[in-house]
C-alpha positions as CSV (number, residue, x, y, z in Angstrom):
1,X,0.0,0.0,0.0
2,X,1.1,3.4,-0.7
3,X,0.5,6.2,1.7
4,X,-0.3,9.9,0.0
5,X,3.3,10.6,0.3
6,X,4.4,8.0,-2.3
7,X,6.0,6.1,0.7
8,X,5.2,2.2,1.0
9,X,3.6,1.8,4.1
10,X,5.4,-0.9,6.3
11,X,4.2,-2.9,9.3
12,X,5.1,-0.9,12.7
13,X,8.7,-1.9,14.2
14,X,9.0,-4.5,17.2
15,X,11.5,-4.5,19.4
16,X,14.0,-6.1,17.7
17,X,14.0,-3.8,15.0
18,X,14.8,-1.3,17.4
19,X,17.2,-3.4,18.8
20,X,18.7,-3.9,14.9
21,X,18.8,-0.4,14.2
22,X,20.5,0.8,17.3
23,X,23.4,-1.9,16.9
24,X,23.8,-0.8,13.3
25,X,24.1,2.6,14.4
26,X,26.2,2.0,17.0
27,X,28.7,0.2,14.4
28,X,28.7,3.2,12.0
29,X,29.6,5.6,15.0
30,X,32.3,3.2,16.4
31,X,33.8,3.2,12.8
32,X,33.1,7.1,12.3
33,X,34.9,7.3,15.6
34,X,38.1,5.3,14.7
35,X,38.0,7.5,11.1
36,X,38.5,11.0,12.7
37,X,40.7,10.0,15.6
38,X,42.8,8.1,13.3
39,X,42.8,10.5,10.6
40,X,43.7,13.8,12.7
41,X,46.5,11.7,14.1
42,X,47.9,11.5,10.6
43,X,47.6,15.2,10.3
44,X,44.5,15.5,8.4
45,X,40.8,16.5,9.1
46,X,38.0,14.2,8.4
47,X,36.7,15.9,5.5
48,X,40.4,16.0,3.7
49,X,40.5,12.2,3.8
50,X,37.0,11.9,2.5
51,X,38.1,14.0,0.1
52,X,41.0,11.8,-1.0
53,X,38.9,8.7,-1.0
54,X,36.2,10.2,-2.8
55,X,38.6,11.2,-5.4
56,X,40.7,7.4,-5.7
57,X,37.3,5.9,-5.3
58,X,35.4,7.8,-8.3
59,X,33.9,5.3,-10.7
60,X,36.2,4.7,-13.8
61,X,39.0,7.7,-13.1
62,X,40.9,9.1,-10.6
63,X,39.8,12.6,-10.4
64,X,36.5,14.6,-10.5
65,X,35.3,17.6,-11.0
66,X,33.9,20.0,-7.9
67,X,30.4,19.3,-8.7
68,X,31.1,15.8,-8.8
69,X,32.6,16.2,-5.3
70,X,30.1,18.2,-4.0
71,X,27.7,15.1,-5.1
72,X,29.7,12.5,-3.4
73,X,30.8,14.6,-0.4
74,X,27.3,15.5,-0.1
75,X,28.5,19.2,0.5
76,X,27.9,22.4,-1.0
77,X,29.9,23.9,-4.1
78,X,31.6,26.9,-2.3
79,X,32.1,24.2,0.7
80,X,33.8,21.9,-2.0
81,X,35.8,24.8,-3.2
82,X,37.1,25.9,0.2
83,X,38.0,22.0,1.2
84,X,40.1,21.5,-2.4
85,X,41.9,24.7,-1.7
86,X,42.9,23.8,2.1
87,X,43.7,20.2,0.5
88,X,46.2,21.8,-2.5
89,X,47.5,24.2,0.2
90,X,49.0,21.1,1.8
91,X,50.1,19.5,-1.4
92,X,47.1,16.4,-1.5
93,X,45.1,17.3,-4.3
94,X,45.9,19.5,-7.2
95,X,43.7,21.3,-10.2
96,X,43.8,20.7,-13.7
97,X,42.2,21.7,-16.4
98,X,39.5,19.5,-18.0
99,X,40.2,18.4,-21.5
100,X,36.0,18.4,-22.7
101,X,34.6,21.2,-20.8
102,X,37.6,24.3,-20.1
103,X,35.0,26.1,-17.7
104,X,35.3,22.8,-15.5
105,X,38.2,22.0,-13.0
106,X,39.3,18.1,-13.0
107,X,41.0,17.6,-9.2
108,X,43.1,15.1,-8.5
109,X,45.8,13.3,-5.8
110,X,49.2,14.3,-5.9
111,X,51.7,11.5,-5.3
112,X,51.4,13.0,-1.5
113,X,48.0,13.1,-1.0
114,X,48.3,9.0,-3.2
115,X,50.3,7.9,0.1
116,X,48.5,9.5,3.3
117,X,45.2,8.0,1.6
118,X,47.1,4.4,1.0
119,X,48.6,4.5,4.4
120,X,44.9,5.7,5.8
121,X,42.6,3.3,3.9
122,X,44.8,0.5,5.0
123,X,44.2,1.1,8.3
124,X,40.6,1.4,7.7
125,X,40.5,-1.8,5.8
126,X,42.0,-3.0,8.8
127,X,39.5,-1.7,11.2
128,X,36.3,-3.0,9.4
129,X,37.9,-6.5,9.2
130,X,38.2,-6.3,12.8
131,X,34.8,-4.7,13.6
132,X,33.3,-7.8,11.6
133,X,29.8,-7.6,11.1
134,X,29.2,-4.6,13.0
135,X,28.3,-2.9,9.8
136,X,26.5,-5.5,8.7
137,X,22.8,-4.6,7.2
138,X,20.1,-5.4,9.7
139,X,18.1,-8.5,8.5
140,X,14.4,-7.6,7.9
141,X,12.0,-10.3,8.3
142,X,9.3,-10.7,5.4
143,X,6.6,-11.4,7.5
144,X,6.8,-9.8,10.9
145,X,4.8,-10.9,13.7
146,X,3.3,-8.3,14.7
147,X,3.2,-9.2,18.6
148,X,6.9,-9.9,18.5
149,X,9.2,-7.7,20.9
150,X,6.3,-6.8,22.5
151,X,6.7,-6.9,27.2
């Protein structure tokens, strides 16, 4: 059934939904957590190394464009702008122009920017192979009962 929305309408959550959905999120905040400590230890902010992933990681290249960024970064342009800057400032990322489009910027990793994120996702890598299924999707039964979880 669809609600006026356009939402599907679900059956209510039990308890152990609840329960699923507050280990889950638990798991992303423990791995969040171990991100910025670990990152600002290696002299970077948060954002910079998203930035650096986001940048290695982009589908079929390894550079993108600042409205590309601001997409995956899910941040504003200017916001974008002011984090690439920072990031060139410290010799991580630099601009180039791009060959299709000259009123676009391509950005991209300069060899020091290639070895804090190799030396960072490694130890990321790490960390979800030891948090093991932390992040792992809550299973949804197809069929709940709906007196289940209920005291």
């Amino acid at each position: 059934m669809t609600t006026k929305g356009g939402h599907v309408e679900s059956a209510p959550l039990t308890k152990d939904d609840y329960e699923a959905l507050a280990r889950f999120r638990f798991g992303i905040r423990q791995y969040l957590r171990f991100s910025e400590v670990t990152v600002r230890s290696h002299g970077l902010t948060p954002q910079q190394y998203q930035l650096l992933l986001a940048l290695k990681g982009f589908p079929g290249r390894e550079w993108a464009t600042i409205a590309e960024l601001a997409e995956r970064l899910q941040l504003r342009h200017h916001s974008v702008v002011e984090l690439v800057n920072r990031a060139r400032d410290q010799g991580l990322v630099q601009r180039a122009v791009h060959p299709a489009d000259a009123r676009a910027v391509r950005v991209q990793l300069t060899p020091d920017g290639q070895g804090a994120l190799a030396r960072l996702g490694a130890l990321h890598r790490d960390e979800l192979r030891r948090m093991g299924g932390a992040l792992a999707l809550p299973s949804w039964a197809e069929a709940p009962d709906m007196g289940r979880g209920e005291t």
